[in-house]
N, C-alpha and C positions, 0 to 999 in steps of 0.2 A: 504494500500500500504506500504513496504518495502520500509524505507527510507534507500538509500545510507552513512548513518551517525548515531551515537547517539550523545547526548548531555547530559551535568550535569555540575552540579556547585562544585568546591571544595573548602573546607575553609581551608585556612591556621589553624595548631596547632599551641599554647592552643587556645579556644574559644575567638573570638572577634579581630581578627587578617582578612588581607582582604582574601575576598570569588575570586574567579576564576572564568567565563564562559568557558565554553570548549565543542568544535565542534569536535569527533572524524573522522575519516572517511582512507580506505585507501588510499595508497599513490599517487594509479596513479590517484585518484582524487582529488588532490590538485591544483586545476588549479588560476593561476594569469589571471585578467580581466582588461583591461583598460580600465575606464569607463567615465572620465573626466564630473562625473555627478554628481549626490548625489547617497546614497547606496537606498535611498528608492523608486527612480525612474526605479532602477531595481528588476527584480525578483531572484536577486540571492541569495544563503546561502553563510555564511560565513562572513570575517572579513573586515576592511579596509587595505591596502598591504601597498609598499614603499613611500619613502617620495617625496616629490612634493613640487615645487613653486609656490605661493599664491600671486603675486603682486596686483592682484586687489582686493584679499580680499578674502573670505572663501563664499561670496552667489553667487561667480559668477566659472564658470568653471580654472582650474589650469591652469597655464600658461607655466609650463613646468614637465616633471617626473622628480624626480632627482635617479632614484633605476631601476635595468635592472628589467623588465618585460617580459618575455618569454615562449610561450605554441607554443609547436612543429606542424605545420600544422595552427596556426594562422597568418594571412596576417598583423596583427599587432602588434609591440613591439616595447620596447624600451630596447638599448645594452647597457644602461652606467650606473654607479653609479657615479653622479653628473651628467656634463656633457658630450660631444662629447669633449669642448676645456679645460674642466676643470676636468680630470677621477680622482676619489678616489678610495685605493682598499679598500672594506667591504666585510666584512664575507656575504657570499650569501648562499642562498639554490638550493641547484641539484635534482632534482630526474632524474632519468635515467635506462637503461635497463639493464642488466648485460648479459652475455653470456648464462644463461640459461632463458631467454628471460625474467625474473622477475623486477620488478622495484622495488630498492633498493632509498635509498637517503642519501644525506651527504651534507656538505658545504667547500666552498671552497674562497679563498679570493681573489679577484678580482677586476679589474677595470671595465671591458667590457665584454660582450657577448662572443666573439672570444678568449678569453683568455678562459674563461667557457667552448664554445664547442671543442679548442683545448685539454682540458685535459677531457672531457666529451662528445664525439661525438653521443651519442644516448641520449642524455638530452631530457629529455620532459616536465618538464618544471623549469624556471630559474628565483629565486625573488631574489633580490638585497635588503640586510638589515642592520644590526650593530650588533655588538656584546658585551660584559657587559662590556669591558676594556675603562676606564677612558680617554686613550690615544686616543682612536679612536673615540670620541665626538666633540672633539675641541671646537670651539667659531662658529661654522656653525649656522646661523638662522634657516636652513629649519631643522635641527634636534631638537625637544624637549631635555633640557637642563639635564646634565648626575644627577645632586644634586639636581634639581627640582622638585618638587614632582608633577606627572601630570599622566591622566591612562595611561594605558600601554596595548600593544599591541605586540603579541608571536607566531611566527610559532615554535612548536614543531618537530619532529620525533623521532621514534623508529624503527624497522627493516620492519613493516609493516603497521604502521598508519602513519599520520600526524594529528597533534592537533593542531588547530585552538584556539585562547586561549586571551581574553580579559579580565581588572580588572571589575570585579562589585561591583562599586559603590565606588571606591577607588582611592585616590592619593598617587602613589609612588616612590620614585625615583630608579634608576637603579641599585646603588647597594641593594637598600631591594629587587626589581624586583630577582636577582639572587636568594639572599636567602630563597626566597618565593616559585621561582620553583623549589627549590630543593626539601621543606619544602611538596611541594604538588606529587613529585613523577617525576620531570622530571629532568633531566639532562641538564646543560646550554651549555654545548657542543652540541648537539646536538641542538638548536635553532638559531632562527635569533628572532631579536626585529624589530619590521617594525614601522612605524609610529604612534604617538601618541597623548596624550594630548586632544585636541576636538574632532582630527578626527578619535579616538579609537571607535569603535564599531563594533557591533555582529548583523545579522539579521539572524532569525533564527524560524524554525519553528516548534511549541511544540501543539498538541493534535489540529492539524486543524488551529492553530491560530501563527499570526508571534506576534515576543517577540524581544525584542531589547534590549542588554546588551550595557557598555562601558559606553562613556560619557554622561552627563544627555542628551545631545540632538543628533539626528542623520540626521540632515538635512545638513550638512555641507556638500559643494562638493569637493570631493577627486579627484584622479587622476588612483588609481587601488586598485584593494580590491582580495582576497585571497579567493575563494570560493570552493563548492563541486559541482565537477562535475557530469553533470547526471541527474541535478534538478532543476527547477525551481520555482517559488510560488508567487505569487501576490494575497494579501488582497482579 
């Protein structure tokens, strides 16, 4: 079977610099899931997505999203990056239709949903993330810390893919995060950073068999993960 996606790992140049995962796939199958579960409980491909609040702790389901969550014809989402009484604007990601019916994508910085589909009315689907500037970190708990070295976690695009894109096996912090994707072929303009640290991972399926990139463990429950649409896979 023709999977919807390729996969590969890139290393950072010169040798011994960290390695990459990365989930190719195109655009209109970038779809954002809210799963408020662990990533192994489902059968999806793809990554962990935006950030989420943890008050009871990381084995029990999140207690709130804090990053808009949006797939066009879904009965479920979430419109805000932070919350409803407390909106941030962050670098988000768009993909959407353009007049020759093609689905293109870009990002845009926003607070809410409604701000996204006023300047984006044929949007299909809308993650809420951060972007590499210093300023736009703050002292926020639910964000993994800008100087901290912790994995990392990359929605890419280019004019026809999205790349799905976790560290293997590595602690970074955001600004080497930049230098790194340059270092590997992508443009940081063109990205959002989504959630990291423990709840960084990759589930993914190579020669029959699922393989799990990111953080040494992947049992943590998250709040929404970044996967390829069209596919599913369970062990």
């Amino acid at each position: 079977m023709a999977l919807p996606y390729t996969f590969e790992i890139r290393a950072v140049q010169p040798a011994g610099k960290p390695k990459f995962a990365i989930i190719k796939t195109e655009l209109d199958k970038v779809k954002p899931e809210i799963i408020n579960t662990q990533m192994l409980q489902k059968p999806h491909i793809g990554i962990n997505g935006g950030f989420f609040a943890a008050d009871n702790g990381y084995d029990k389901p999140p207690t709130g999203l804090r990053a808009i969550s949006y797939w066009k014809g879904d009965s479920t989402y979430y419109s805000y990056n932070g919350t409803s009484g407390d909106q941030v604007s962050r670098k988000t990601f768009v993909s959407y239709t353009d007049s020759n019916n093609r689905t293109r994508a870009t990002h845009i910085y926003a607070k809410n949903l409604n701000e996204v589909l006023a300047n984006y009315p044929t949007a299909k689907a809308v993650i809420g993330g951060i972007d590499y500037n210093k300023d736009s970190w703050g002292s926020d708990p639910i964000i993994p810390g800008y100087d901290l070295a912790a994995w990392r976690t990359v929605l890419a695009w280019d004019d026809t893919y999205g790349y799905m894109i976790v560290t293997d096996g590595n602690s970074i912090t955001v600004p080497s995060l930049k230098i790194y994707m340059e270092n590997i072929g992508f443009n940081p303009v063109n990205s959002i950073i989504l959630d990291g640290s423990g709840s960084t991972a990759m589930r993914v399926v190579r020669d029959d068999k699922i393989y799990w990139y990111g953080s040494p463990t992947h049992d943590r429950y998250i709040g929404n993960m970044v996967r390829v649409y069209g596919i599913d896979w369970f062990s």
